[in-house]
Every structure is written in structure tokens, then in C-alpha cells.
N, CA and C of each residue as an Amber inpcrd file, in Angstrom:
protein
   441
   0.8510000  -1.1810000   0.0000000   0.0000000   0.0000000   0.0000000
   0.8910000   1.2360000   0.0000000   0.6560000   2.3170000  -0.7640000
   1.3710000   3.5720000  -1.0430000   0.8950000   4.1990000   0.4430000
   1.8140000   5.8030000   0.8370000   1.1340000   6.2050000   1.8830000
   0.3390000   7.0130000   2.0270000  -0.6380000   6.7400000   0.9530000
  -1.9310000   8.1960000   0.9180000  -2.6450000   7.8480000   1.9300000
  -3.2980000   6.6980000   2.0020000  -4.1090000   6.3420000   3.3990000
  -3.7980000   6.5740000   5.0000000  -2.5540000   6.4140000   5.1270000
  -1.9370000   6.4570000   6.4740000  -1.4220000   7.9290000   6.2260000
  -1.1630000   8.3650000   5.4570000  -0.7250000  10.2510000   5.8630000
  -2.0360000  10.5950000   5.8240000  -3.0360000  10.2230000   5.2290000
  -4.4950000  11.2650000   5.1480000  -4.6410000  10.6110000   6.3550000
  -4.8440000  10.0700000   7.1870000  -5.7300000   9.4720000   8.9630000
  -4.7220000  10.6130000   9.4500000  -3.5560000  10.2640000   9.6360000
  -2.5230000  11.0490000  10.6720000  -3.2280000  12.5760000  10.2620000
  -3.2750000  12.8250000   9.3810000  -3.0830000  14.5740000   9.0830000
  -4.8560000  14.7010000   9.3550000  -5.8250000  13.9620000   9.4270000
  -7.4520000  14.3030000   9.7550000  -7.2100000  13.9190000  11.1050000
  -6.5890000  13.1030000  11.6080000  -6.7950000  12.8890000  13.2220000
  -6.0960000  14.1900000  13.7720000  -4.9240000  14.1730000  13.3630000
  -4.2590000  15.8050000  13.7950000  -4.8890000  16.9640000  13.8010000
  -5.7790000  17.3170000  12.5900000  -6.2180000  18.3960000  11.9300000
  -7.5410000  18.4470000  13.1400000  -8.1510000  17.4120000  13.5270000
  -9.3050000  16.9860000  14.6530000  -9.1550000  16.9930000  15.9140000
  -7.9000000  16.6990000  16.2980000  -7.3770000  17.0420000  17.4230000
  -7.8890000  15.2100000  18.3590000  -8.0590000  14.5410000  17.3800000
  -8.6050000  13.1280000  17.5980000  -7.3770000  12.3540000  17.9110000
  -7.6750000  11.4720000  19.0590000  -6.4000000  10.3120000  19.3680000
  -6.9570000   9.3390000  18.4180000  -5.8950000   8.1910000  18.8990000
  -6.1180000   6.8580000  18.3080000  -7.2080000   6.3810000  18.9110000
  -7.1830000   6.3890000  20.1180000  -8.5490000   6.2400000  21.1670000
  -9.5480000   6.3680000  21.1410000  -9.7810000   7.7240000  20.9270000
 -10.8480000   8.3220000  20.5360000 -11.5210000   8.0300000  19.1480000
 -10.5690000   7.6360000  17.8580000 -11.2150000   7.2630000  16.9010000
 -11.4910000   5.9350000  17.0650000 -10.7830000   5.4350000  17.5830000
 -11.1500000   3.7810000  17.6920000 -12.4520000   3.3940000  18.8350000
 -12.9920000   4.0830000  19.3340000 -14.2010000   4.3290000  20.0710000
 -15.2480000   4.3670000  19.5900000 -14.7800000   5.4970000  18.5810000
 -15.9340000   6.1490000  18.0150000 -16.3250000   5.0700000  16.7680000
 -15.5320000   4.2690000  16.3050000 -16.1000000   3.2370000  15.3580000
 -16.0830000   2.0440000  15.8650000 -15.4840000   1.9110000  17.0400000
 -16.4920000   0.2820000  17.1920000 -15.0680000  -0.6690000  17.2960000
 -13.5420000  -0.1560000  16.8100000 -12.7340000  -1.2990000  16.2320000
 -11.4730000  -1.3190000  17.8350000 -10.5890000  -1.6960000  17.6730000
  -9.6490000  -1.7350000  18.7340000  -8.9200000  -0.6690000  18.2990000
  -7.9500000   0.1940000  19.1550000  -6.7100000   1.1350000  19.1340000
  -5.9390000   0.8350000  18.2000000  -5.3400000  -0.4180000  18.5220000
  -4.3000000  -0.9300000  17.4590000  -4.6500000  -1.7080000  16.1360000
  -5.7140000  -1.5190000  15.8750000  -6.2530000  -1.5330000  14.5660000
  -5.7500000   0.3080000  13.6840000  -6.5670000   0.8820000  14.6120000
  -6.2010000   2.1040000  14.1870000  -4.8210000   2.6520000  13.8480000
  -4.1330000   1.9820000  15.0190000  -2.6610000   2.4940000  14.7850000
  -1.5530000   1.5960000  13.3230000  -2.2530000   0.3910000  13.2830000
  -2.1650000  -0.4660000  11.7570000  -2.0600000   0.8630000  10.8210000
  -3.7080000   0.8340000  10.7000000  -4.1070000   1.7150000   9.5390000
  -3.0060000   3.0630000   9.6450000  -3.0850000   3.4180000  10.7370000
  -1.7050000   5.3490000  10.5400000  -0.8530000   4.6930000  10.2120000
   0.1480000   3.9410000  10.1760000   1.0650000   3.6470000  10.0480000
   1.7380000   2.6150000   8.7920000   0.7010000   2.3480000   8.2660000
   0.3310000   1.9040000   6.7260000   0.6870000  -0.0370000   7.0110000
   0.6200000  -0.3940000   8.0570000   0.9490000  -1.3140000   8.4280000
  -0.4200000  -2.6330000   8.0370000  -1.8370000  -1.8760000   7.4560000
  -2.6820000  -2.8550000   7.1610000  -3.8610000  -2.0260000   6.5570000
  -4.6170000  -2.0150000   5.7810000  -4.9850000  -1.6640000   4.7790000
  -6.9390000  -1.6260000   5.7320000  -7.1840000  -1.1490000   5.9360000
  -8.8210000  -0.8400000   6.2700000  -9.4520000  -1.6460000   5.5630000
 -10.5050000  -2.8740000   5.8830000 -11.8580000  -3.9510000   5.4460000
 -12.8950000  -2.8910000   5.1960000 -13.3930000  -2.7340000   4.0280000
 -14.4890000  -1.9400000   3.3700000 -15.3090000  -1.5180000   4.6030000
 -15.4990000  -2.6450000   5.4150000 -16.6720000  -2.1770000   6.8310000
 -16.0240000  -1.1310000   7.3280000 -14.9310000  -1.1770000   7.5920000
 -14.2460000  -0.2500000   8.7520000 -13.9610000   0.8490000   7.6600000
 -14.0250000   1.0200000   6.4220000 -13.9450000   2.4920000   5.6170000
 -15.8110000   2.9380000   6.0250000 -16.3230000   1.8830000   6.0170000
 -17.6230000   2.4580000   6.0890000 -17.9660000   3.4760000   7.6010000
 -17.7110000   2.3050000   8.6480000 -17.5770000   3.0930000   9.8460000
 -16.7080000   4.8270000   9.9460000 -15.6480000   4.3720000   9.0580000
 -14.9110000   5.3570000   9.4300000 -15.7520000   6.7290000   8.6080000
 -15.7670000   6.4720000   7.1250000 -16.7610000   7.5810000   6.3590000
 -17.7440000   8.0620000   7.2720000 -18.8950000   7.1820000   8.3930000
 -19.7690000   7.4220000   9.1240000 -18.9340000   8.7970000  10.2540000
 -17.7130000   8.2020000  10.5360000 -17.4720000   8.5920000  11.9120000
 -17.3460000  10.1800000  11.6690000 -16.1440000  10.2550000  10.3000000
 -15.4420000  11.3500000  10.5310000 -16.6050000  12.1410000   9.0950000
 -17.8870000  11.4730000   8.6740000 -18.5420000  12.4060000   7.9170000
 -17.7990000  12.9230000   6.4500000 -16.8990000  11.6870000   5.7570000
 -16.5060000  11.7460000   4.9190000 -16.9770000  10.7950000   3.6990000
 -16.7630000  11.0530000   2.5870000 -17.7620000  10.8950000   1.3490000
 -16.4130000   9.4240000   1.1910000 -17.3450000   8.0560000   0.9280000
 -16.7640000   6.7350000   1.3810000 -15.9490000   7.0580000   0.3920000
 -16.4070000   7.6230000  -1.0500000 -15.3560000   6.9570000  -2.1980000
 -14.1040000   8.0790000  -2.3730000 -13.7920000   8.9380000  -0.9490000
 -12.6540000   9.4000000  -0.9270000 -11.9470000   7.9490000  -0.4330000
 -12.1270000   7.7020000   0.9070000 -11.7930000   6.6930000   1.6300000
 -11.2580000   5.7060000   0.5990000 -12.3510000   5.0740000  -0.3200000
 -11.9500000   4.4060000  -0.9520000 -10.8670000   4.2670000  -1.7240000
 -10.6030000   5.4110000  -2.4670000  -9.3010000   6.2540000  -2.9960000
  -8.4240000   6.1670000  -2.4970000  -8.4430000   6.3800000  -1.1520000
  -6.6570000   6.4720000  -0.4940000  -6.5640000   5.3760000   0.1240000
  -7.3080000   4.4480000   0.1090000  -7.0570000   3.1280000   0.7920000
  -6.6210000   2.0560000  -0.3060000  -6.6380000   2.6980000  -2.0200000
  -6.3750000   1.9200000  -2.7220000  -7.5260000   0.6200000  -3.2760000
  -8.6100000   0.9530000  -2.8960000  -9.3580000   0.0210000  -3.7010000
 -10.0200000   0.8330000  -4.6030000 -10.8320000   0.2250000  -5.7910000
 -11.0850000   1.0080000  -6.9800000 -12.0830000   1.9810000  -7.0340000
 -12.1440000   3.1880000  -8.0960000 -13.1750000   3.9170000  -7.5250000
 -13.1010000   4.9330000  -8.4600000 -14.6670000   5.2720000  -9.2680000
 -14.4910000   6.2130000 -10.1680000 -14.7390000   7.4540000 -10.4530000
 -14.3940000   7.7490000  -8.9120000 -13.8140000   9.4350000  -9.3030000
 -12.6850000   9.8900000  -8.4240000 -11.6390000  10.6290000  -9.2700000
 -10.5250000  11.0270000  -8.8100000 -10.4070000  11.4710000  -8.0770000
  -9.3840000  11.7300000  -7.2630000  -9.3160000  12.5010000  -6.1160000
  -8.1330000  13.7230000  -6.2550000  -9.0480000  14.9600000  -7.2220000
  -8.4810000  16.0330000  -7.6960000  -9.2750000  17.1360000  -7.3160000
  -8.5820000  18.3530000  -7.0590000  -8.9610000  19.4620000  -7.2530000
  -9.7870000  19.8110000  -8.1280000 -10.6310000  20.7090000  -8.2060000
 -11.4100000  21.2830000  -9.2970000 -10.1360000  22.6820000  -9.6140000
 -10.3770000  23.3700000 -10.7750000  -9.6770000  24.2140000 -11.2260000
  -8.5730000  23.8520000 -12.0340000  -7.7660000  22.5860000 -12.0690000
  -7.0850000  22.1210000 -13.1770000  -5.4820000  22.8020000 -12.2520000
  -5.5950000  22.0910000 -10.7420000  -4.6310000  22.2320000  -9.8530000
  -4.3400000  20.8820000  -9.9630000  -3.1630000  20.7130000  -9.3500000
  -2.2060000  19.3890000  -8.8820000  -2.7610000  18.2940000  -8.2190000
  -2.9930000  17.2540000  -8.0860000  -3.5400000  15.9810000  -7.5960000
  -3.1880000  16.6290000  -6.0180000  -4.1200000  16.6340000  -5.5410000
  -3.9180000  16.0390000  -4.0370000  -3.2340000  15.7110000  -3.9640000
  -2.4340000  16.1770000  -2.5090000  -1.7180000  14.5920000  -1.6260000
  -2.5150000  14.0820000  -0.5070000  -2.1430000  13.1890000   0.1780000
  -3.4830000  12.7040000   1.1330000  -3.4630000  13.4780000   2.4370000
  -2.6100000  14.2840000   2.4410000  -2.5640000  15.7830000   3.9120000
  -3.6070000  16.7630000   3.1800000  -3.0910000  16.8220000   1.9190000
  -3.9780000  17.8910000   1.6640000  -5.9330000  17.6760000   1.3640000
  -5.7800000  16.6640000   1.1760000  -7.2710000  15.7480000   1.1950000
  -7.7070000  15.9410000   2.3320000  -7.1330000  15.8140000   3.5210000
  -7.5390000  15.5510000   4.6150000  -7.7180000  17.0340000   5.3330000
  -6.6990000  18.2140000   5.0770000  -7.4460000  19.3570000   5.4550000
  -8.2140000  19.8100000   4.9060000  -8.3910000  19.4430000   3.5320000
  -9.6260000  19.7790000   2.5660000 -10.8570000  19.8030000   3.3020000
 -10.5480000  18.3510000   4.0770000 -11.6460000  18.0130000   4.1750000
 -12.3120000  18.7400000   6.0750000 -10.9420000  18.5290000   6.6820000
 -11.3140000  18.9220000   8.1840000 -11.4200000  20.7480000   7.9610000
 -11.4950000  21.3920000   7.1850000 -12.1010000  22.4540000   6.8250000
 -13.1480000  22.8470000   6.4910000 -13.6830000  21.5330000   5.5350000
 -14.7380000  21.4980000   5.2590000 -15.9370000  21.5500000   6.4250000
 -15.4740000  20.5900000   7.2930000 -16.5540000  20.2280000   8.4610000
 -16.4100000  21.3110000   9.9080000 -15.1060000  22.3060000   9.4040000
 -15.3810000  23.1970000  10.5250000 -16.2820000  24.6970000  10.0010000
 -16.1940000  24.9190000   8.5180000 -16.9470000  25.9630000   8.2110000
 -18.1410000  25.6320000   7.9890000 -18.6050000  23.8750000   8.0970000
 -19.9170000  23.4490000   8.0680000 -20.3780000  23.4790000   9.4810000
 -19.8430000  23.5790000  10.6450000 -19.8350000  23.9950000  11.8650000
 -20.2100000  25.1820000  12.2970000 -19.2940000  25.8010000  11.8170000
 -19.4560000  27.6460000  11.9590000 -21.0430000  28.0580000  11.1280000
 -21.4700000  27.4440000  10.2560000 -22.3940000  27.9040000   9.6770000
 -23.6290000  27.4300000  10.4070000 -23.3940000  26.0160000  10.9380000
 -24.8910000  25.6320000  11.9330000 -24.7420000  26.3400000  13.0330000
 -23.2830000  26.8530000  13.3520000 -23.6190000  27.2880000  15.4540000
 -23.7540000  28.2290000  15.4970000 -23.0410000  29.5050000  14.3110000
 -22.9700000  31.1490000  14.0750000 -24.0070000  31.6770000  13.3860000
 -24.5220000  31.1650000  11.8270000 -25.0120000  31.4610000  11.2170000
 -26.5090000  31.4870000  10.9910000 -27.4580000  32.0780000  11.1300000
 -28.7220000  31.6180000  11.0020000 -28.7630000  30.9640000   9.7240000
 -29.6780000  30.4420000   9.6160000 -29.8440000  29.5040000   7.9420000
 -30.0480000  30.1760000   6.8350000 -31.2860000  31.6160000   7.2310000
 -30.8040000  32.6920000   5.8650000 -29.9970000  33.3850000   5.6880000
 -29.0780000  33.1520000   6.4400000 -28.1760000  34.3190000   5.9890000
 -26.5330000  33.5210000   5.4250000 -26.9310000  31.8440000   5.3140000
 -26.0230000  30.9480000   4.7400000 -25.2750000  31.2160000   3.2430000
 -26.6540000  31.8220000   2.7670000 -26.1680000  32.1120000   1.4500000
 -25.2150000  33.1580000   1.0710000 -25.6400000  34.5740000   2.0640000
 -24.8490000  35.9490000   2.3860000 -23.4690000  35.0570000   2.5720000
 -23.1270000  34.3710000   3.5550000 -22.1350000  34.3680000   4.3020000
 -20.8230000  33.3590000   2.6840000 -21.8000000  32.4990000   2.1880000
 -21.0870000  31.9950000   1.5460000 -20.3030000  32.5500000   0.2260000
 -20.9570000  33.6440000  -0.1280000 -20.8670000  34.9150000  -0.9750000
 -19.6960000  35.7200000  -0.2230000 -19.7390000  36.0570000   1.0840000
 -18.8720000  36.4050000   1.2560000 -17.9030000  36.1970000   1.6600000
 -17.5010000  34.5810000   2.1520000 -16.3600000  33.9020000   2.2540000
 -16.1210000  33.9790000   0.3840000 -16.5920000  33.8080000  -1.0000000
 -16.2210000  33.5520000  -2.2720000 -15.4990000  34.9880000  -1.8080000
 -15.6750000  35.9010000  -2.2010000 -15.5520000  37.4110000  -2.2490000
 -13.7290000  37.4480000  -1.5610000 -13.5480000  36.6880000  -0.1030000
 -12.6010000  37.1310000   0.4360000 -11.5100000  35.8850000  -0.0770000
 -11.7790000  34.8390000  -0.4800000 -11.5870000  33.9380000  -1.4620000
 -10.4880000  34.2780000  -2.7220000 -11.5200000  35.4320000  -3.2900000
 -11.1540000  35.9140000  -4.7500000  -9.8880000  36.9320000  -4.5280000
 -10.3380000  37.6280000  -3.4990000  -9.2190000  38.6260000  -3.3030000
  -7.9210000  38.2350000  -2.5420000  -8.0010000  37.0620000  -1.8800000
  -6.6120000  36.6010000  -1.2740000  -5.8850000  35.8180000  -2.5940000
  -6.6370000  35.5660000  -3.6570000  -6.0850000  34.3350000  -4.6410000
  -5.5600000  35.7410000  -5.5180000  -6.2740000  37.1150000  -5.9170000
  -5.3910000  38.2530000  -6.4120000  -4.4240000  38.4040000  -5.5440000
  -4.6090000  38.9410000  -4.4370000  -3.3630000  39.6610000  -3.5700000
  -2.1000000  38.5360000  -3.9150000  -2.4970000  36.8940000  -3.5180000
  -1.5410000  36.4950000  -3.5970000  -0.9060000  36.1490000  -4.9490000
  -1.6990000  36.4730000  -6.1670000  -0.9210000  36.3610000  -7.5180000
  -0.5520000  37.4330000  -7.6560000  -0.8740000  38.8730000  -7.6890000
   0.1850000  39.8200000  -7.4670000   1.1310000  39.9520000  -6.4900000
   1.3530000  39.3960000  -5.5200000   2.8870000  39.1640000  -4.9070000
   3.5190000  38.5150000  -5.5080000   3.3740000  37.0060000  -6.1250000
   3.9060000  36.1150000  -7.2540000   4.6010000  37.0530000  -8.2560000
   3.6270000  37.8310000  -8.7860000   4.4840000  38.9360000 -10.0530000
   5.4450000  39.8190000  -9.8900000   4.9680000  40.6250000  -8.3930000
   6.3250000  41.6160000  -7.8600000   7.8280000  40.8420000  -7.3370000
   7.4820000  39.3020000  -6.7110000   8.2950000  38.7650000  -6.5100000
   8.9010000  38.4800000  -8.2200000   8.7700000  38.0410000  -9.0060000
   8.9830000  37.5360000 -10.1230000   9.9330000  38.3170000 -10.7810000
   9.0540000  39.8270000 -10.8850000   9.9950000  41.3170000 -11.3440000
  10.9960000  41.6060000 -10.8560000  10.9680000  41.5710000  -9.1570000
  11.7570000  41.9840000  -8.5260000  13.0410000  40.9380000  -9.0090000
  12.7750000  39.4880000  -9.1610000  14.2770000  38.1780000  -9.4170000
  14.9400000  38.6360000 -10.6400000  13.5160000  39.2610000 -11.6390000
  14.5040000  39.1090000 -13.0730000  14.9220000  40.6070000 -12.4380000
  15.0290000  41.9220000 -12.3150000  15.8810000  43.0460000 -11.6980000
  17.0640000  42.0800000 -11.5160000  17.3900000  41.5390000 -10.3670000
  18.3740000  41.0400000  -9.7210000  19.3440000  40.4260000 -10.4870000
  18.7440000  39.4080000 -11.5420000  19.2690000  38.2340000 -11.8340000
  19.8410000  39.5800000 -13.3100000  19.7700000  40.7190000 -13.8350000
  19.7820000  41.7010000 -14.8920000  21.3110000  42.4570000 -13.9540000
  21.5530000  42.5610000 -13.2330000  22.0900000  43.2630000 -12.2650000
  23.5090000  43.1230000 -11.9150000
């Protein structure tokens, strides 16, 4: 087994602030099952991807993906960015479930839509700010490298 499966658990249990304990509780299996799976030492039984999709509220046929059994849809970015790695899958995803958080405990329900408009909005302008630093940095190398 490659280590997409065992870096994506480590980096969602981290990102969760979840022990081995605690996940292994929460689905039903032993500790050192769990610690198998982080450590790429044994490969997750479809049941226990199922439990686990249940536990941590993740869509199975990611699971499926980084655990290496087959599955037909990729596990890519939208926008025509770089494949995932399985850290970055995994904060993808423990991001996902904390601004799905913030929106049930902060947000009233009409104003979900406002809010999501304006997370796009601050979105758009950190992805400018940070491609115009890219360019001044860029200008500024060829100066240097002219020099």
C-alpha cells in the first residue's frame, strides 16, 4: 500500500485534534487496529472504511481512494490544480466540516447564502493579492538576476 491512506488518517486525526482512542471508540474497532491503519501497516476492510466515512462524515469513495481500492472518481482538485496529496485531502476536508460547523452554530440559515458569498468574495481577493505578490516577486528576481 502507497502512503496516501496512512498520511491522510494522521493529518485528519491531527487536523481533529482526535487520538487513536478516541477514533477507535468512536467506530467500534480496537486502538491498534487504528494504529495499523496510521502507520500503513494494514490496509482498512471496506466495513471499517464504512464506519470510518460514518465517523469522521466523509464521502466513502474518498476513503476508498486512499485506501487503494477502486473507484471512479478522482481525487483532484477542481480548477485544473495538482492531484492532491493525502494531507492535503484531509485538510480539505477537516475544513470542510469546521466551516460546516461555523455555519450551523454562528449562522442563522438565511443568511447561509450571504455568508457563503462572502467567504467567495474574500476567497477571490486573497487568490489576487496572492498572484500579485507572485508577479512583484517575479519582477523583482529578473531586476536582480539583470544586475
Amino acid at each position: 500500500m502507497d502512503d496516501g491512506f496512512p498520511a491522510w488518517l494522521a493529518a485528519t486525526m491531527r487536523s481533529r485534534g482526535l487520538s487513536q482512542a478516541q477514533l477507535a471508540r468512536t467506530m467500534g474497532v480496537g486502538e491498534a487496529q487504528v494504529s495499523r491503519w496510521r502507520r500503513g501497516m494494514a490496509v482498512p476492510t471496506v466495513r471499517s472504511l464504512q464506519r470510518l466515512a460514518d465517523a469522521l462524515g466523509i464521502a466513502r469513495s474518498t476513503l476508498d481512494h486512499l485506501a487503494g481500492y477502486p473507484t471512479d472518481e478522482p481525487l483532484e482538485p477542481a480548477g485544473g490544480h495538482e492531484v492532491w496529496s493525502a494531507e492535503q485531502a484531509g485538510e480539505l476536508h477537516a475544513c470542510q466540516v469546521r466551516l460546516a460547523r461555523l455555519l450551523e452554530q454562528r449562522v442563522p440559515p438565511e443568511l447561509w447564502p450571504a455568508y457563503v458569498s462572502a467567504c467567495t468574495a474574500l476567497a477571490d481577493a486573497l487568490e489576487e493579492s496572492y498572484a500579485g505578490t507572485l508577479r512583484r516577486a517575479d519582477r523583482l528576481l529578473e531586476r536582480q538576476v539583470r544586475a
